[in-house]
SETOR-124354 format. One record per atom (N, C-alpha, C, CB): residue in one letter; residue number from 1; chain; x, y, z. Coordinates in Angstrom, 3 decimals. Glycine has a CB too. Layout:
REM residues N
> A,NUM,A,X,Y,Z;
...
REM end
This chain:
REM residues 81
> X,1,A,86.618,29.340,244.776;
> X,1,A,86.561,28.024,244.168;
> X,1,A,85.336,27.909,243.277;
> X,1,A,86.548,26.935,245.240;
> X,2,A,85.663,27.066,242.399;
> X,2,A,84.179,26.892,241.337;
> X,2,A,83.520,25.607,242.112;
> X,2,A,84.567,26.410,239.271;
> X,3,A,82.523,25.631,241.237;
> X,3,A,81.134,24.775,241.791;
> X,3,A,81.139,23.785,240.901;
> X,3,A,79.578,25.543,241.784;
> X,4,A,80.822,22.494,241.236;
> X,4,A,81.207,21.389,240.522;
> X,4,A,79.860,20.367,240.790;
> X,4,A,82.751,20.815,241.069;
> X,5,A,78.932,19.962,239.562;
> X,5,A,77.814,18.825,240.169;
> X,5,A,78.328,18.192,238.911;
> X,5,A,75.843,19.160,240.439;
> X,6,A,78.077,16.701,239.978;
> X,6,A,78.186,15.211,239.669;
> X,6,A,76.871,14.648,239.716;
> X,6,A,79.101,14.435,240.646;
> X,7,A,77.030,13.881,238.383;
> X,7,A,75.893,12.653,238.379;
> X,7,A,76.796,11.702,238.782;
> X,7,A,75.050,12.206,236.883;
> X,8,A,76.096,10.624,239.721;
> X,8,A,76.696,9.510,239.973;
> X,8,A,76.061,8.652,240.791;
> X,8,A,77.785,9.720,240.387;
> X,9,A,76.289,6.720,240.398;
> X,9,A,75.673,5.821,240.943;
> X,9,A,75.242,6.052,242.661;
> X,9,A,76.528,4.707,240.633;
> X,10,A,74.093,5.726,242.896;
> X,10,A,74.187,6.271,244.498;
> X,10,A,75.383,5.357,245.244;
> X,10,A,72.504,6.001,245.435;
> X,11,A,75.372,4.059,245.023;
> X,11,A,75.822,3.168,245.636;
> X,11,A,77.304,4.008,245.984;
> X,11,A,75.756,1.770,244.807;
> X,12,A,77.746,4.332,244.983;
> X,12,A,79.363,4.888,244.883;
> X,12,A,79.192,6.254,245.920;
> X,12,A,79.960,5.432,242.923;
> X,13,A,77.909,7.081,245.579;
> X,13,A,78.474,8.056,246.610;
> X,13,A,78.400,7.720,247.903;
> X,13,A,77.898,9.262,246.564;
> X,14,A,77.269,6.777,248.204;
> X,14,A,77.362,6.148,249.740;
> X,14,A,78.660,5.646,250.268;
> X,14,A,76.457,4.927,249.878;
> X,15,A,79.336,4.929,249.154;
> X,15,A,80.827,4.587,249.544;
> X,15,A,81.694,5.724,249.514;
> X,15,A,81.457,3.555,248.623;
> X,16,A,81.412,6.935,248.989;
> X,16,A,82.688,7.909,249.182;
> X,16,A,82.016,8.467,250.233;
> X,16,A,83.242,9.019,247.926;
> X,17,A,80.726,8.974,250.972;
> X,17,A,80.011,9.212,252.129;
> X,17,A,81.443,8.517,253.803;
> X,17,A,78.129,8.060,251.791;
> X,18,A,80.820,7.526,253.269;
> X,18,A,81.362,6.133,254.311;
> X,18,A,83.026,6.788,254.611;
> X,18,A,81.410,4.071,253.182;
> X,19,A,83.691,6.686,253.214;
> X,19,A,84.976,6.981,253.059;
> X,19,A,85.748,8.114,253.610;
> X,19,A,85.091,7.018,251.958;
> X,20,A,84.900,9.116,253.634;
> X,20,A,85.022,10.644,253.834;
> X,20,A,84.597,10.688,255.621;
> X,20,A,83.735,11.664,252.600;
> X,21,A,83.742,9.848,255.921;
> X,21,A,83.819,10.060,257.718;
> X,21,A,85.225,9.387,257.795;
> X,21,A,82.388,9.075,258.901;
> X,22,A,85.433,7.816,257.402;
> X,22,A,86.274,7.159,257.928;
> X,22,A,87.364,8.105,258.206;
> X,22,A,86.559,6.076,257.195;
> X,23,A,87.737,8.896,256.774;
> X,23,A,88.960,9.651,256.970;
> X,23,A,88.350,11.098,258.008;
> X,23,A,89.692,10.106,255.220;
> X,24,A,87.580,11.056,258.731;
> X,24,A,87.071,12.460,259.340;
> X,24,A,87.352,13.901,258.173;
> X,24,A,88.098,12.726,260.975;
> X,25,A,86.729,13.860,257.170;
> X,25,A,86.732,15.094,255.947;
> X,25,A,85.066,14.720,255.583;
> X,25,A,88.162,14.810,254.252;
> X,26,A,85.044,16.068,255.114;
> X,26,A,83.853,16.164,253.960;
> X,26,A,83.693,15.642,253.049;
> X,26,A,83.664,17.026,253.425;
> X,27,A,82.775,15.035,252.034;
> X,27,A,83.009,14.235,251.162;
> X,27,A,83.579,15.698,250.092;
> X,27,A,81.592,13.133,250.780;
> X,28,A,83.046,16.703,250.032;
> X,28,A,83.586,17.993,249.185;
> X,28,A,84.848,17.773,249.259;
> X,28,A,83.263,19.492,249.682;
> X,29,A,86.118,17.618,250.428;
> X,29,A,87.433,17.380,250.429;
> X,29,A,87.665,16.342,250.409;
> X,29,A,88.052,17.790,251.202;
> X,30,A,87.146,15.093,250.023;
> X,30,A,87.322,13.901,250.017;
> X,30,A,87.722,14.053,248.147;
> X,30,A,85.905,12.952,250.731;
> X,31,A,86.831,14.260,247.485;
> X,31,A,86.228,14.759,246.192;
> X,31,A,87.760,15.848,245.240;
> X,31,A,84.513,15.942,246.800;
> X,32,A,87.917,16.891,246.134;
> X,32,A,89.201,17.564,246.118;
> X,32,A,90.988,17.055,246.316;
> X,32,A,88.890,18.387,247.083;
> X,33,A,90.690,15.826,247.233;
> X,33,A,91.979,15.742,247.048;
> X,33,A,91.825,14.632,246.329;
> X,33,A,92.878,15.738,248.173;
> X,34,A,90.822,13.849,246.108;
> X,34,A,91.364,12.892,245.160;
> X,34,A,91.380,13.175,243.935;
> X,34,A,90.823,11.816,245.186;
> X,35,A,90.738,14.568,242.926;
> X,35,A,91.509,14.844,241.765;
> X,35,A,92.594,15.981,241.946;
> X,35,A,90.561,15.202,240.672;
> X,36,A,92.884,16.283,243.164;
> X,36,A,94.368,16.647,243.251;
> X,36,A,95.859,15.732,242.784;
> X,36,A,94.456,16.868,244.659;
> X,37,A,94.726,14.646,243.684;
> X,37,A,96.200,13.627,243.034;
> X,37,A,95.977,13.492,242.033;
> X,37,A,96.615,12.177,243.454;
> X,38,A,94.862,13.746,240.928;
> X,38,A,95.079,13.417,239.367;
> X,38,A,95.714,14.440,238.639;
> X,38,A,93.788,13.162,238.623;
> X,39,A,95.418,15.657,238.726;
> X,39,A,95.439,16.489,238.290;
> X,39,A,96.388,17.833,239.567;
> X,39,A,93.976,16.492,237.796;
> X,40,A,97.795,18.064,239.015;
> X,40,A,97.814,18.564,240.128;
> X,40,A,97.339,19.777,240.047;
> X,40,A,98.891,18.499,240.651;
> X,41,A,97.862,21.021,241.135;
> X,41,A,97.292,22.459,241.202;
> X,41,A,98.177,22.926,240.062;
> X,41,A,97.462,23.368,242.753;
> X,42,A,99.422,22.974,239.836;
> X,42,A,99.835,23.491,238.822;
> X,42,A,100.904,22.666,237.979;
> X,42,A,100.232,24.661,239.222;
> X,43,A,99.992,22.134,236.827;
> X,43,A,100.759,21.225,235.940;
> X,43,A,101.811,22.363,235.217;
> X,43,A,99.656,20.316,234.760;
> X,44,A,101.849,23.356,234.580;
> X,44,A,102.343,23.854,233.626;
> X,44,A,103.581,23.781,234.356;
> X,44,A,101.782,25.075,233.069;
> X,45,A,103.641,24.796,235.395;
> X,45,A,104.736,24.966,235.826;
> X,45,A,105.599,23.912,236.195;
> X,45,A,104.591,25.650,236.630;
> X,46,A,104.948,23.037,236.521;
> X,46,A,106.031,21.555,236.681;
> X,46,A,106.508,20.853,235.224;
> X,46,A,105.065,20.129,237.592;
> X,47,A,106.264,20.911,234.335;
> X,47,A,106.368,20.432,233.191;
> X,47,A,106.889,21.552,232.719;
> X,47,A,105.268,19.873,232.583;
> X,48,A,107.182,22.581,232.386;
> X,48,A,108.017,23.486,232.218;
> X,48,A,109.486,23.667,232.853;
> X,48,A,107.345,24.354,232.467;
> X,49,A,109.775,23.415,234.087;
> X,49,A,111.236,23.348,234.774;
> X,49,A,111.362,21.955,234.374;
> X,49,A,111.426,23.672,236.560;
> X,50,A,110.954,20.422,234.047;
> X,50,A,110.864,19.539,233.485;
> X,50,A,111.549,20.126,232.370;
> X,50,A,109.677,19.002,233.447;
> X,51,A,110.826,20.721,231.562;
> X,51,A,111.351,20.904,229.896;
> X,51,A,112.814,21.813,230.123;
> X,51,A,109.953,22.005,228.704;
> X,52,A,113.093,22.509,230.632;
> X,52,A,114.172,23.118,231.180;
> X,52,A,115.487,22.004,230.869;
> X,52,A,113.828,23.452,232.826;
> X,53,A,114.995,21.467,232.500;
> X,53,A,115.874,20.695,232.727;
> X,53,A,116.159,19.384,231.415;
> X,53,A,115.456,20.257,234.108;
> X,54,A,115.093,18.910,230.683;
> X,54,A,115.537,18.203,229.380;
> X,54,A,116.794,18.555,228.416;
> X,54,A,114.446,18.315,228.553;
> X,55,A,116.472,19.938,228.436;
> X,55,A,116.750,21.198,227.544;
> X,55,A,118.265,21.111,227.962;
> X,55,A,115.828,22.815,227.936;
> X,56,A,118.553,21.327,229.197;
> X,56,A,120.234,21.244,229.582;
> X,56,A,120.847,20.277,229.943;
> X,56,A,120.658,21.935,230.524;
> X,57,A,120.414,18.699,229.372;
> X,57,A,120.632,17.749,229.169;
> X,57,A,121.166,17.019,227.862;
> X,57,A,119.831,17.502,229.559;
> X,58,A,120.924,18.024,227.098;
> X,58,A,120.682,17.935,225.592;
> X,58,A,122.474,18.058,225.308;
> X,58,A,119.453,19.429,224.813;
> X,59,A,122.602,17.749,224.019;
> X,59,A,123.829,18.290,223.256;
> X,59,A,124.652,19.156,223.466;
> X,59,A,123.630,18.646,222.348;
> X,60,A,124.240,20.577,223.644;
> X,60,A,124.797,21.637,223.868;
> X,60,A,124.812,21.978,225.383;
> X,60,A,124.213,22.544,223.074;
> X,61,A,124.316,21.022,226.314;
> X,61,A,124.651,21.158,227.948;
> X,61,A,123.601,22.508,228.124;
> X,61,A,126.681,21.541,228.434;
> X,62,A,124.184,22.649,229.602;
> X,62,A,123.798,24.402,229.838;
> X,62,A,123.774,25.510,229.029;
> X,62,A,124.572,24.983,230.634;
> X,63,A,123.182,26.323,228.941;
> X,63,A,123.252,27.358,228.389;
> X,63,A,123.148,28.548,228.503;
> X,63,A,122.898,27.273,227.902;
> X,64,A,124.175,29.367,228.780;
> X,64,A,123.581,30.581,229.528;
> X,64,A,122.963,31.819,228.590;
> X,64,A,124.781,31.195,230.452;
> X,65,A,123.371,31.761,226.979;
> X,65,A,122.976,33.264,226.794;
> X,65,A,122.083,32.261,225.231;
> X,65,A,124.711,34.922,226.521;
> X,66,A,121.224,33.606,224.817;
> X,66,A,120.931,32.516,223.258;
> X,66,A,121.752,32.395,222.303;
> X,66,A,119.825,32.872,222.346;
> X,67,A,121.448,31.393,221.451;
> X,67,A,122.469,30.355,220.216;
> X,67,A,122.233,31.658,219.301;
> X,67,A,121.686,28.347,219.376;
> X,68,A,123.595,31.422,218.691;
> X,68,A,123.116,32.284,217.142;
> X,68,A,122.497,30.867,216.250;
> X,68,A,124.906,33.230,216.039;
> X,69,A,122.192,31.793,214.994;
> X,69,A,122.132,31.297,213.881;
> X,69,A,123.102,30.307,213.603;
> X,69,A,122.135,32.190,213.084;
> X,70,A,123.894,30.628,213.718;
> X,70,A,125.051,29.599,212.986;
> X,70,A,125.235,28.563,214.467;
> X,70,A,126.937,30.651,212.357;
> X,71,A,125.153,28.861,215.120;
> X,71,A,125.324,27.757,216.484;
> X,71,A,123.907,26.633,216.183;
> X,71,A,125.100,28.834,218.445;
> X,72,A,122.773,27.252,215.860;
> X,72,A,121.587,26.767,215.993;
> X,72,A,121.339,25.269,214.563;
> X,72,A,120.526,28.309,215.877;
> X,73,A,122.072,25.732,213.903;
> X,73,A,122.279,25.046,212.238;
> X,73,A,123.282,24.382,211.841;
> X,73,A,122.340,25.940,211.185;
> X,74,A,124.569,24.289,212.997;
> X,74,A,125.920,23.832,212.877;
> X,74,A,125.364,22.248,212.605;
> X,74,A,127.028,24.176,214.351;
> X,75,A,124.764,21.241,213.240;
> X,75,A,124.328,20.207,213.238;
> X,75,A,124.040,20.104,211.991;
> X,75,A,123.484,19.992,214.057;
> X,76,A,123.449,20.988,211.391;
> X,76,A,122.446,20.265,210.030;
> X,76,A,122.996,20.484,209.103;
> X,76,A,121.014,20.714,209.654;
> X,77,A,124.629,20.904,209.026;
> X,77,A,124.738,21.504,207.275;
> X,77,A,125.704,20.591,207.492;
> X,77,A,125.133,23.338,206.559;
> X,78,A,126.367,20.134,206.178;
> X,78,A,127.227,19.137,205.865;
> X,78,A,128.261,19.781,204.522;
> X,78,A,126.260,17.739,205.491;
> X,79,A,128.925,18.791,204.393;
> X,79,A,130.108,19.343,203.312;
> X,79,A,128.911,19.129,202.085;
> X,79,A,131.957,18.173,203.124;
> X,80,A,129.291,19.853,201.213;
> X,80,A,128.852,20.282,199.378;
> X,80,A,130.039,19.979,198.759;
> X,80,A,128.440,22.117,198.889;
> X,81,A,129.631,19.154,197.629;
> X,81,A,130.347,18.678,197.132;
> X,81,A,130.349,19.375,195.456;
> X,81,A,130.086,17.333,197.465;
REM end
C-alpha cells in the first residue's frame, strides 16, 4: 500500500479519531474505506462491462463477430441523386 499524509483541521481529525473507536477500526481504515466508497478499487473495469453492455443495447443488438465496412457505414450513406 502507498503512504498517504493529510493536512487537516484538528477539530475534524478528533472527530474521525472519535468515529473510528466508535466503529472499533483505526482511523487508517476508517480513512480507507471511506474513499473506497468514493473511489472504488477498480473503476475501469466496471465502466468497461458498463460500456459493453451499452454497446449491445445499441441498434445493431448483440454482436458476436466484427462489422465490416459496409455494415459499419450502412447508416450514413443515403440515395445520390
Amino acid at each position: 500500500m502507498a503512504t498517504l499524509t493529510l493536512t487537516i483541521d484538528p477539530e475534524i481529525l478528533e472527530a474521525a479519531k472519535r468515529e473510528a473507536e466508535r466503529r472499533q477500526i483505526t482511523l487508517d481504515q476508517l480513512v480507507i474505506d471511506t474513499l473506497t466508497t468514493v473511489v472504488p478499487k477498480k473503476p475501469v473495469a466496471k465502466n468497461n462491462q458498463r460500456l459493453i453492455e451499452l454497446m449491445n443495447e445499441g441498434v445493431l443488438g448483440h454482436i458476436d463477430r466484427p462489422l465490416t465496412r459496409e455494415e459499419i457505414y450502412a447508416e450514413r450513406t443515403w440515395p445520390r441523386s
